[in-house]
N, C-alpha and C positions, 0 to 999 in steps of 0.2 A: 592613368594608364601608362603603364611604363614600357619603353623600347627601344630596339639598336637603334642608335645614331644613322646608321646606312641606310636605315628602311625608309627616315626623311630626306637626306642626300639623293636618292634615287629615284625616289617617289616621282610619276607624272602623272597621274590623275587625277584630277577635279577634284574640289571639296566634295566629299559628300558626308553629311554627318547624320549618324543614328540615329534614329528616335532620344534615345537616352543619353546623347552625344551633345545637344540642340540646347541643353543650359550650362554655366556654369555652374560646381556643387556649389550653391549657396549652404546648404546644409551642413558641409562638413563641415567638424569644430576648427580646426586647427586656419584650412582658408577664409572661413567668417570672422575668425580673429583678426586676421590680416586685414581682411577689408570693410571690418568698424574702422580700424587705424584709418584706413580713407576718406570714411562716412566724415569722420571727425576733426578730419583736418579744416584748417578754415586758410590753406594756401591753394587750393584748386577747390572745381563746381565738379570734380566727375565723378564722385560715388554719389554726394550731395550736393546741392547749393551752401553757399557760405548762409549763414544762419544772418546775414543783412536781405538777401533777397526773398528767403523761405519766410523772413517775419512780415514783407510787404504783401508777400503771397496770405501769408494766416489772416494780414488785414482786409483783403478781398475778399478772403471763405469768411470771414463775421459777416460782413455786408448781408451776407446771402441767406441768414440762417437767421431763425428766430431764438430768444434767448433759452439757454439748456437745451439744445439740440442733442441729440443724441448721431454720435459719426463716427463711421468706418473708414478705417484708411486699412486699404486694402496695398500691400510690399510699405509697410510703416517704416525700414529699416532703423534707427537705432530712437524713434519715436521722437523727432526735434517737432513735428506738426501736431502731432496729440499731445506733447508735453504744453505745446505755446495755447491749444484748441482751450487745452484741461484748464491752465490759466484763466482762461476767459470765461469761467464758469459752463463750456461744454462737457457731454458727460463721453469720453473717450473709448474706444477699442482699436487697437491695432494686430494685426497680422502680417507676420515675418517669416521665412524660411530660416532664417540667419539666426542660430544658439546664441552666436556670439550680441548680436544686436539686440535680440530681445533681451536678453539677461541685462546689458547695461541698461537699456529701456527700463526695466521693470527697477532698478538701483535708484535710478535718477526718479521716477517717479513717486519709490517711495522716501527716498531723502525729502522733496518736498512736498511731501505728504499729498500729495493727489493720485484720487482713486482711478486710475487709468488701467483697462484690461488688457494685457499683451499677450498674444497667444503665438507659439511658435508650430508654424504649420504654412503648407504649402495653400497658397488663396485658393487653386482649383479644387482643394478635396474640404477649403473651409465652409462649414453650415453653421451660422449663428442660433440662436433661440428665443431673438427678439427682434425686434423691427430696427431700424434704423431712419432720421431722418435727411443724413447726408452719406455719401459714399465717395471714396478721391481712391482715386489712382492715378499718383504725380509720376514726373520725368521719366517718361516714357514704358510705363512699367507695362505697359498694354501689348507694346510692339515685341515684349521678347515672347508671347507665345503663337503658337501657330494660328492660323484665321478659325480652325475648329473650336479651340480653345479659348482666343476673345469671345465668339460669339457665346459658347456657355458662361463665361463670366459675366459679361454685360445680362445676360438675362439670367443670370441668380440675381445681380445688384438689383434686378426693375421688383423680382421675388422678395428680396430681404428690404426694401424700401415700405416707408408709410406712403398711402394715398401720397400725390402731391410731393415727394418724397424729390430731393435732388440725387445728381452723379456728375462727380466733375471728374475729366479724363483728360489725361498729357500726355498728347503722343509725339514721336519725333514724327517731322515731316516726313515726305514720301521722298524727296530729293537727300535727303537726310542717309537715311538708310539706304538709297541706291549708292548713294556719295561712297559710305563705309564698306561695301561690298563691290567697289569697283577700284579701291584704293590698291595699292602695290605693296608688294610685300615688303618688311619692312626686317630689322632684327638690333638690339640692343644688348650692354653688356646692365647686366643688374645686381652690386653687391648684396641689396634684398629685393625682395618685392612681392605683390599681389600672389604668383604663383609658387613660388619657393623663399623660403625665409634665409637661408644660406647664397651664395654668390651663384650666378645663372650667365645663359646667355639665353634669351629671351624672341622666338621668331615667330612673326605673326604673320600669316597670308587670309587672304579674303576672295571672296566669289558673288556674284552677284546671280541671281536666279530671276531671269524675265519674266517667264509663266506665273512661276510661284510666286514673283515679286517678294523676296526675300534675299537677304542679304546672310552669308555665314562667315565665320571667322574660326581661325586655327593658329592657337599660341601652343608652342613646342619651349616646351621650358628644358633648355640643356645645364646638366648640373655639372661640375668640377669631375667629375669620374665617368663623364659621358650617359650616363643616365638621360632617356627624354621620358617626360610626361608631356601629354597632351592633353589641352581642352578644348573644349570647343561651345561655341557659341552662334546664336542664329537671331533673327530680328526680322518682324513681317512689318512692311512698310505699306499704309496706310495714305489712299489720297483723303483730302478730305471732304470729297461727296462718299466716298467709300466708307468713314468715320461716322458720318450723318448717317447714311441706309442702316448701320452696324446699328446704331441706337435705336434709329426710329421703329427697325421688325422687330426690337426687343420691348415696345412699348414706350419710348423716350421720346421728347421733344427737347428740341433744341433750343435754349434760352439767350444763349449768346457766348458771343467767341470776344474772349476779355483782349484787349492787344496790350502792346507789351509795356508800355506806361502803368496798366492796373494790374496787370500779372509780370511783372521780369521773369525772364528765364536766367538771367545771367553772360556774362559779355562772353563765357566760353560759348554757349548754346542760343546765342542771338541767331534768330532766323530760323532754327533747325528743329525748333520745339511750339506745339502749339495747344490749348484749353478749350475745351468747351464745355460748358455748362448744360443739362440737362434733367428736364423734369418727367418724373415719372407720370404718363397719360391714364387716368385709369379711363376704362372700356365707352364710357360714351361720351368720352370729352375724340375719339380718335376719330380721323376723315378717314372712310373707306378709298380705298384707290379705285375700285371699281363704280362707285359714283361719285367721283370727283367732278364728273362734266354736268352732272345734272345740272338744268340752267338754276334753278335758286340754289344752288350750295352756296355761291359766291359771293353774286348778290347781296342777299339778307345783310353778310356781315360788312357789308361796305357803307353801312347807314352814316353820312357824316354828315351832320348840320351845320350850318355857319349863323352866328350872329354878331353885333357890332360889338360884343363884350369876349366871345370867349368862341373858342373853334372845340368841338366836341367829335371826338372818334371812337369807337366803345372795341373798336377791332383790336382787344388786345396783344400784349408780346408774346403771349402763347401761341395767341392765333396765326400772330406772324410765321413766327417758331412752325407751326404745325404746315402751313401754306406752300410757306419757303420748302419744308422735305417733303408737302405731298409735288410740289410742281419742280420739283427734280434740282433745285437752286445748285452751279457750283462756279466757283471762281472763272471772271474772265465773261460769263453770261452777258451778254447785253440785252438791256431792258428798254421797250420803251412803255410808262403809263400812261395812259390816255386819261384824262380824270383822274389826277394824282394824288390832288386835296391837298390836307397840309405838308405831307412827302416822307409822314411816318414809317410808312411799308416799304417805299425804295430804300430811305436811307439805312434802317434797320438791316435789309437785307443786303445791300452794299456794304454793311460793317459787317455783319454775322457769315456771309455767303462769299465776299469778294465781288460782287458781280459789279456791273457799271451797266449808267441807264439816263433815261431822260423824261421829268413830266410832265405833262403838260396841263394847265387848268385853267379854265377861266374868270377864276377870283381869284383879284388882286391880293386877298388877305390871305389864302393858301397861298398861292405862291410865296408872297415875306415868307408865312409860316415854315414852309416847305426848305429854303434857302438858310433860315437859321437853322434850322433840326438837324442841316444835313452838315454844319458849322461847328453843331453839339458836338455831335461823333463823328466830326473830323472827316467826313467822307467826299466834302465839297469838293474836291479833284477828280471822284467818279463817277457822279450822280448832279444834274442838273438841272432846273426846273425853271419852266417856259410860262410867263401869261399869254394863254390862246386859249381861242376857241378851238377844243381836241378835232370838232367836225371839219374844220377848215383849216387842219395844222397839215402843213407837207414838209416833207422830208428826206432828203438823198440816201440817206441810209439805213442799211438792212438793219434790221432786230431778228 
């Protein structure tokens, strides 16, 4: 969109950007050029990760998958996940707005000869023709559409999934995106760059939207002969019990929030980006929210037996998973269990949830049990586990 110089000079009101204002063109040819050059660089993480941490990333999505999976990467840009996926004998498809990325995508996959499907097309109008049994939408690619817009895609992924079916989603944090829409305006000189490939001056201001919880941005690209183009750009910022609710009404549960030892984000995006893993529920595996109180819902599954050889809990990580988003888990929660048992279900949800808690039980062997599990995954700073009698346990403090 080209215009006077004066009409920016002048200007004093508020971002507000148009419906069709709120992406950047990934589309156009000549800008997708420019920012494969990005994608591709391996001296910054901001179009991509360097292709050291994207590989530690690929090794956590094997973990997760049975062998020849079949996976969607939904914003695949220049296809470095499905090329490493394809490698490892998975059967690939990726989806790009970007001419420029998918065209080299589809180059480099057939120089080594793996059969990888790229298709260039916008994710919201994408409709596959077969099932899939993984689905990724990395670095953040969730937060550039509007909350109307996540919600239709997370529930085409639960649609386009097998039974059982995963979905792992990167989103930036919610302090993340307030951070970038309450940042100050800024402005640079640019022999090239991202928005003009000739010499620019380059001005970008930001706004932050309370209500909408949204974050927008506006780069004014000034050319040598006074020329501006504008774009503009928007980001809906995502807590994450708001992430979890997003999944769970689309049919998702929650399997686990990987931390950054098994997923990096990268030392640009440490702290500001974060995974979750989710399995598609199908229909009678799901808790109604409206008998959730029934007194045996709960119960049954808390069957735990203890004997001198081996501690037995059959409440598996789904169950968890399902428990934790029917009983509203979100960072910061304080728990107390009364009958903790081995201390599977706090520490689980103290890693997955954030929460902090304390259990208490009256076998010595749950307890140990309890004390190393919460050691496994690292959560022993949040979650603590007591030998007592729960009937005769007191406490100063609120839960």
């Amino acid at each position: 969109m080209m215009m006077d110089i004066s009409a920016v000079i002048f200007a004093t009101h508020r971002i507000r950007l148009l419906p069709d204002e709120g992406k950047i063109p990934w589309d156009e040819p000549a800008f997708s050029q420019r920012m494969l050059e990005n994608h591709l660089s391996q001296d910054h993480d901001w179009a991509s990760r360097r292709l050291t941490v994207i590989e530690q990333q690929v090794t956590w999505i094997t973990r997760q998958l049975p062998a020849g999976a079949c996976i969607l990467d939904l914003g695949c840009g220049p296809g470095f996940y499905t090329r490493l996926l394809a490698e490892r004998g998975f059967h690939c498809t990726g989806v790009d707005f970007s001419p420029a990325s998918i065209k080299w995508a589809r180059q480099r996959a057939q120089a080594a000869d793996l059969n990888i499907d790229y298709i260039q097309q916008d994710i919201r109008t994408y409709h596959p023709t077969e099932p899939f049994d993984f689905i990724m939408m990395t670095f953040g690619e969730l937060n550039v559409f509007s909350a109307t817009d996540a919600q239709s895609l997370i529930s085409h992924c639960a649609q386009w999934l097998k039974p059982g079916g995963k979905l792992l989603v990167e989103v930036h944090t919610f302090d993340e995106v307030k951070r970038q829409g309450m940042a100050q305006a800024s402005w640079q000189r640019c022999p090239h760059g991202l928005f003009l490939a000739e010499p620019h001056l380059l001005l970008t201001e930001n706004a932050w939207d309370e209500e909408a919880q949204t974050s927008s941005t506006q780069f004014w690209a000034i050319a040598e002969n006074g020329g501006t183009t504008r774009f503009g750009s928007q980001m809906k910022a995502w807590r994450d019990d708001e992430c979890i609710s997003l999944l769970g009404d689309a049919g998702f549960t929650v399997l686990q929030r990987p931390d950054s030892h098994t997923w990096p984000v990268g030392e640009t995006f440490a702290g500001k980006l974060f995974a979750l893993l989710a399995e598609k529920t199908t229909p009678t595996e799901r808790i109604s929210l409206s008998k959730r109180n029934k007194p045996m819902d709960i119960p049954r599954i808390f069957t735990i037996s203890e004997s001198e050889h081996r501690i037995h809990n059959p409440f598996t990580p789904e169950k968890y998973a399902t428990l934790g988003h029917v009983l509203r888990m979100k960072p910061g929660m304080r728990i107390l269990d009364l009958g903790s048992g081995s201390g599977e279900m706090l520490c689980t949800w103290a890693r997955d949830y954030g929460v902090t808690g304390t259990g208490i039980d009256i076998s010595p062997l749950f307890t140990t049990q309890a004390k190393q599990r919460a050691e496994e995954l690292g959560v022993s700073e949040f979650v603590h586990f007591i030998h007592n009698d729960a009937a005769g346990y007191i406490d100063e403090e609120k839960y």
